[in-house]
N, C-alpha and C positions, 0 to 999 in steps of 0.2 A: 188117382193115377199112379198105376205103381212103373216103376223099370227098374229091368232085367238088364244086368252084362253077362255074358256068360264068355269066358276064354277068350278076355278082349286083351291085344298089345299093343301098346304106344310107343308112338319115337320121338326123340328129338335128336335134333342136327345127323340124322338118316341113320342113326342105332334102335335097335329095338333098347325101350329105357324098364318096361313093365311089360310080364306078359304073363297068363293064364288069371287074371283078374275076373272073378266072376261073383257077383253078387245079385241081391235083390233089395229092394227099397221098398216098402209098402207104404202107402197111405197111413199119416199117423205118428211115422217115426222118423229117424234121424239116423246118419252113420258118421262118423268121426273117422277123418281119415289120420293116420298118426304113419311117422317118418321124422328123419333129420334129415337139416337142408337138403334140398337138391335130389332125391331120392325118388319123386317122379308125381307130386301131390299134384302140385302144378298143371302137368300134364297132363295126367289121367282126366281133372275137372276140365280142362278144356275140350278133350277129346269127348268128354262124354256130353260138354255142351254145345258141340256143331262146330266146335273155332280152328280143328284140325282132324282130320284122318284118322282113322282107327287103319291099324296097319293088318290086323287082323279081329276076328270074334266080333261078335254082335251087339249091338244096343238097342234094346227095346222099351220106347218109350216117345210119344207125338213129341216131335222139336218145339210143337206148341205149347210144352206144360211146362220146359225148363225156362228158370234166371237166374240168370250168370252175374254174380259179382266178383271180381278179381280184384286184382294190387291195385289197378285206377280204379279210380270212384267212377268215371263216366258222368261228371257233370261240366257245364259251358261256364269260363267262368264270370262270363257279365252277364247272364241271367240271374236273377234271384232267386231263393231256396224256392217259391212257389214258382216260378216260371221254370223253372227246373222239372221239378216234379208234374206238373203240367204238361211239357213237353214228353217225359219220358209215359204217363199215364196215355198220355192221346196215341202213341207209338203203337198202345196196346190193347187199343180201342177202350181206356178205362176213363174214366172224369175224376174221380173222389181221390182226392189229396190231403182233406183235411185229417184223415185217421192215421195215415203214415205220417204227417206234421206232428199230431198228437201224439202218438207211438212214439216216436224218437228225439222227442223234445224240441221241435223245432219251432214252435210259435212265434218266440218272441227276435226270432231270425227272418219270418218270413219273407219279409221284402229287402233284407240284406242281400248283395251281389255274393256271387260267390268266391269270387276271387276276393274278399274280405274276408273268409270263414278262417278259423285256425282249421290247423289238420285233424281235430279232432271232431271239431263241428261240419267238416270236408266228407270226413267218413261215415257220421250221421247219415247225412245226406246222402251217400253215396248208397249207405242202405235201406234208405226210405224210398229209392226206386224200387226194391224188390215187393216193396206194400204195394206200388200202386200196377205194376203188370198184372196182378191178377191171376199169375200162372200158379200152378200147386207143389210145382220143383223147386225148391231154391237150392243153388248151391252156391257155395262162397269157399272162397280163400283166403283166410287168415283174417276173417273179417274183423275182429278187434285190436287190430292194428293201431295205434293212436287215440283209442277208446279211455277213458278212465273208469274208474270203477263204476260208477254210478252207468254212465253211459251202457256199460258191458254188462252191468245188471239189467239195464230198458232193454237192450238187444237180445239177452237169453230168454227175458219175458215175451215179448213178441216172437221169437222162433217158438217159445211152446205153444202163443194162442196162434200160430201157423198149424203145428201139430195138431193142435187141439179142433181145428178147424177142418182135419183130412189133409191139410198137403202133407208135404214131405221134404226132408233136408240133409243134402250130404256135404259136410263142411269140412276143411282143413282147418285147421286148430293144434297149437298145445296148450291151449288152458283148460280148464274143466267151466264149463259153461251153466255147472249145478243141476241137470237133470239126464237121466239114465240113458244112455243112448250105445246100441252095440259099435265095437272099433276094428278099424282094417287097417291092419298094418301095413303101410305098401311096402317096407323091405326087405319085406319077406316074399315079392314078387317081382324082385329083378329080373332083367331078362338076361341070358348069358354074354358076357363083357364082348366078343365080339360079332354077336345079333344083328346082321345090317336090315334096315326096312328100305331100301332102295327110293327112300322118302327122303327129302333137306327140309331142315327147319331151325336154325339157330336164334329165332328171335325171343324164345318164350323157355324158361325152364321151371 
C-alpha cells in the first residue's frame, strides 16, 4: 500500500503551520520525519492519519492501511497487557496477540493490569497495538519515548520485520533507529507566519 501527499497544508490553532508537503511512501520503506520542537511533526502525522483536516493538497492512501501511534499509548488501564491487546486486535478484526507479546517483550507482563506497568513497559504496549491492526501504515510519534536501549533495539527490530514484510513507516524521531531510511525535514516547510486556514484547533501540536 503505498501514499502519496502531494502540496498538502496543515493547521493548528486556525494558522496554516506546514504547507507544500509533498511526498511518497512505498511499500518496504520508511520516512523519518526530522524538526525541532513544535515545528509541525505532530501535525502533519495527524493530518495524514484522519484525526484533523488537511487545509489544503491531497492524501492518497485507504484510511484502512494507516496506525496511528502518538504521545498516548491508547491503553485501559485495568485491563491487562493481553486484554488490552485483545481489545485493540478485535477492533481490527485481527485475533493473534501472541507475536506482538513476543515482539516486544511482553510475556512475562501478560496478565499484569496496566495501570501497574512502568512508563516504559506503558509504551511497549502501547506499540504492540500497531502488531496486532494488521494495517501496512504505521506511523508514530516519537515512539521511543521512555524506551530503554534494549527495548529500542526490539522496536527498530520489528519496524524492519514490518519493512521486510511490505508495510511501510513514517516516524517522528530524533534518534537514529540503525537502519537507512530517507529524511524530511519539516522546517523547511513552514507555512508563511501569517497563513490563516480559517480552521481552530489548539488541542494538539
Amino acid at each position: 500500500m503505498t501514499l502519496t501527499v502531494t502540496d498538502l497544508t496543515c493547521d493548528r490553532g486556525g494558522l496554516a503551520l506546514l504547507a507544500g508537503v509533498s511526498f511518497t511512501l512505498e511499500r518496504g520503506t520508511a520516512l523519518i520525519l526530522r524538526g525541532p520542537n513544535g515545528s509541525g511533526k505532530t501535525t502533519l502525522l495527524r493530518t495524514l492519519a484522519g484525526l484533523q483536516p488537511a487545509v489544503e493538497g491531497t492524501i492518497e492512501a485507504d484510511p484502512d492501511s494507516i496506525a496511528y501511534a502518538g504521545h498516548a499509548d491508547g491503553i485501559k488501564a485495568t485491563l491487562s497487557v493481553a486484554e488490552n491487546l485483545a481489545f485493540w486486535a478485535a477492533i481490527y478484526g485481527q485475533s493473534d496477540i501472541d507475536t506482538a507479546i513476543e515482539t516486544f517483550d511482553l510475556k512475562d507482563l501478560r496478565d499484569r493490569p496496566a495501570q501497574n506497568l512502568s512508563a516504559g513497559q506503558k509504551r511497549r504496549l502501547g506499540l504492540a497495538r500497531l502488531a496486532v491492526t494488521g494495517r501496512p501504515i504505521w506511523m508514530l510519534d516519537e515512539p521511543t519515548v521512555s524506551l530503554d536501549a534494549e527495548s529500542t533495539r526490539r522496536f527498530a527490530s520489528a519496524l524492519q520485520a514490518h519493512l521486510a514484510d511490505g508495510g511501510s513507516a513514517l516516524i517522528a524521531t530524533h534518534i537514529d533507529l540503525g537502519f537507512d531510511a530517507e529524511v524530511l525535514d519539516v522546517s523547511r516547510l513552514r507555512a508563511a507566519p501569517d497563513a490563516a486556514s480559517g480552521a481552530f484547533d489548539e488541542a494538539f501540536t
